[in-house]
C-alpha positions in Angstrom: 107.2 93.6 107.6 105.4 90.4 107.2 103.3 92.0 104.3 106.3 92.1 102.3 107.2 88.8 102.2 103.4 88.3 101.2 103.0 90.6 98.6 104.7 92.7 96.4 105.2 96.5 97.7 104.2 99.2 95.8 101.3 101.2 96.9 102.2 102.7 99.7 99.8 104.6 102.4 101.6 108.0 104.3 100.2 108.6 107.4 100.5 109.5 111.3 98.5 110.1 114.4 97.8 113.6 114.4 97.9 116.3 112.1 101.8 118.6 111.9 104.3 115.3 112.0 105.3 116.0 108.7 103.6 113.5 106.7 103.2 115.4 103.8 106.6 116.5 103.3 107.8 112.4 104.3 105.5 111.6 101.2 106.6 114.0 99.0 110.5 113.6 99.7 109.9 109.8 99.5 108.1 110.3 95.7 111.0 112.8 94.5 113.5 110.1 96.1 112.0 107.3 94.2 111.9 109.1 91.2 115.5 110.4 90.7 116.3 106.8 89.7 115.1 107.6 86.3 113.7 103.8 85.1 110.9 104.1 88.1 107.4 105.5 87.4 106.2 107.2 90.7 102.4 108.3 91.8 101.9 110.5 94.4 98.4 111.1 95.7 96.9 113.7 97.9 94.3 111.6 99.5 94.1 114.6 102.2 91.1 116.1 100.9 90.3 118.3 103.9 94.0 119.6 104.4 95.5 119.4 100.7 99.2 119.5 100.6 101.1 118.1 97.6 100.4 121.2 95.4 101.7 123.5 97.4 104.7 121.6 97.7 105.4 121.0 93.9 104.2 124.1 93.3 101.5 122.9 90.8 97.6 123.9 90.0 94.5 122.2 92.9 92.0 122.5 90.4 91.1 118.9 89.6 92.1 116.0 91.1 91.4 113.2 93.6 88.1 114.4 94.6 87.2 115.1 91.2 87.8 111.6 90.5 86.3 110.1 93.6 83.0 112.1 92.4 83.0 110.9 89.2 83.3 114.4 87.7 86.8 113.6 86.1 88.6 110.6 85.0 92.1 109.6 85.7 93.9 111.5 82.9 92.0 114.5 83.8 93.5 114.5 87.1 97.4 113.5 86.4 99.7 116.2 86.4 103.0 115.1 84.8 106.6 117.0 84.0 106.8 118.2 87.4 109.8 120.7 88.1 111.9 120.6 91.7 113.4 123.7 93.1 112.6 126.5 92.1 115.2 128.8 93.2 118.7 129.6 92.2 120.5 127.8 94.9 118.4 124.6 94.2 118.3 124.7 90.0 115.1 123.0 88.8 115.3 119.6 88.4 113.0 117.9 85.7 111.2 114.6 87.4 109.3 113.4 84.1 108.4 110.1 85.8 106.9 111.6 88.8 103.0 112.1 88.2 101.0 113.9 91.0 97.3 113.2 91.2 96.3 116.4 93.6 93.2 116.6 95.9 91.3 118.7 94.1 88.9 121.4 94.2 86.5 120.2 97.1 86.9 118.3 100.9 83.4 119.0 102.1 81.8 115.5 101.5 85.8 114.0 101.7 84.4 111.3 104.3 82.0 110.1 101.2 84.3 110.5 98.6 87.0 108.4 100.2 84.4 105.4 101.7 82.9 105.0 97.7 85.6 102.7 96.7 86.9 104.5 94.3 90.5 104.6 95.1 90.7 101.0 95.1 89.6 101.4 91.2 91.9 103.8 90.7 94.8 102.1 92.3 93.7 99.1 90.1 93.8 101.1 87.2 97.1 102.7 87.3 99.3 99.9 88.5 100.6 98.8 85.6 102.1 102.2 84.1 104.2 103.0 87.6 106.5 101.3 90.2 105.5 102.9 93.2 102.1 104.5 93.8 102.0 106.4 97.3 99.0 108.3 99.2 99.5 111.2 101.3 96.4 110.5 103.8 94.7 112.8 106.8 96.3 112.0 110.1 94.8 108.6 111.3 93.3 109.4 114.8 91.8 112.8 113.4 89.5 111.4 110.6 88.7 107.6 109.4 89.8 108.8 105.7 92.8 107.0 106.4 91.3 104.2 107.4 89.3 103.7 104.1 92.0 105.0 101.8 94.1 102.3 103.3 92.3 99.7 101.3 93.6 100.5 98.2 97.7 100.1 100.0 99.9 97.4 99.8 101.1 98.7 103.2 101.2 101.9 105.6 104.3 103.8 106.4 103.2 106.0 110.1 104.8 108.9 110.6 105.8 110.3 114.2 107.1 113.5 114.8 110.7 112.5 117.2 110.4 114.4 120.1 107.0 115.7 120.1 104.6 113.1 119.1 103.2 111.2 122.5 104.1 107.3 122.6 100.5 106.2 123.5 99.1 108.2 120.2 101.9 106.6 118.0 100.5 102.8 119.5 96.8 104.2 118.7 97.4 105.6 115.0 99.3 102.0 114.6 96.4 100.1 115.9 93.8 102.5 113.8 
């Protein structure tokens, strides 16, 4: 809260305690959210690199993307996926988000824990700030791995997620604390 006031807002870290709160889809329901008002630029980043999900929820190609990047196999174009479609049945109609950009995680997690602490991200954060409004990162679960810790340099802030009902108080106050 205090941040705010600080700074200006606009990269934005996704996170929780443990892996199944629904992270992922809080991330990429926040970025479609963001970008149905038309005059914002929105980046979404799968900075999960061990548990990608942003593809699979957009529907869209894993091939290259942030590890690609963090490896210095691909640079940012390479990895930006833009004119991305929502719904894809009849119910839902597709809806055409040409100012949401996805940057996926890419084709390999194995070395994510070096990828993610080569400071990388913060370059690529730097670099993309001025073409969108909001930037936000889809991260691993806090408590499981310390991705989230490093990828949490490159945030203005960190929006935790808890599951209601399910997620324990005392690993909400730990993930908080991480």
């Amino acid at each position: 809260y205090q941040l705010r006031y600080q700074a200006a807002l606009k990269t934005i870290l996704v996170s929780s305690g443990t892996p199944s709160e629904g992270k992922s889809f809080v991330t990429a329901n926040l970025a479609v959210s963001l970008a149905r008002n038309n005059e914002r630029s929105v980046l979404l980043i799968d900075g999960d690199l061990r548990r990608p999900t942003v593809h699979k929820l957009f529907g869209g190609p894993n091939s290259l993307g942030l590890s690609d990047f963090l490896s210095g196999t691909a640079e940012i174009t390479d990895v930006m996926q833009r004119n991305v479609e929502v719904g894809q049945n009849a119910e839902q109609g597709v809806r055409d988000l040409s100012n949401l950009t996805l940057i996926t995680a890419g084709s390999s997690g194995e070395n994510s824990l070096e990828l993610v602490g080569n400071h990388r991200i913060e370059a690529l954060v730097e670099a993309v700030t001025p073409h969108f409004d909001w930037i936000l990162i889809d991260s691993p679960p806090v408590l499981a791995v310390t991705d989230a810790v490093d990828l949490a340099r490159a945030a203005d802030g960190v929006l935790l997620v808890a599951r209601g009902t399910s997620t324990p108080f005392d690993v909400a106050q730990r993930a908080a604390q991480a």
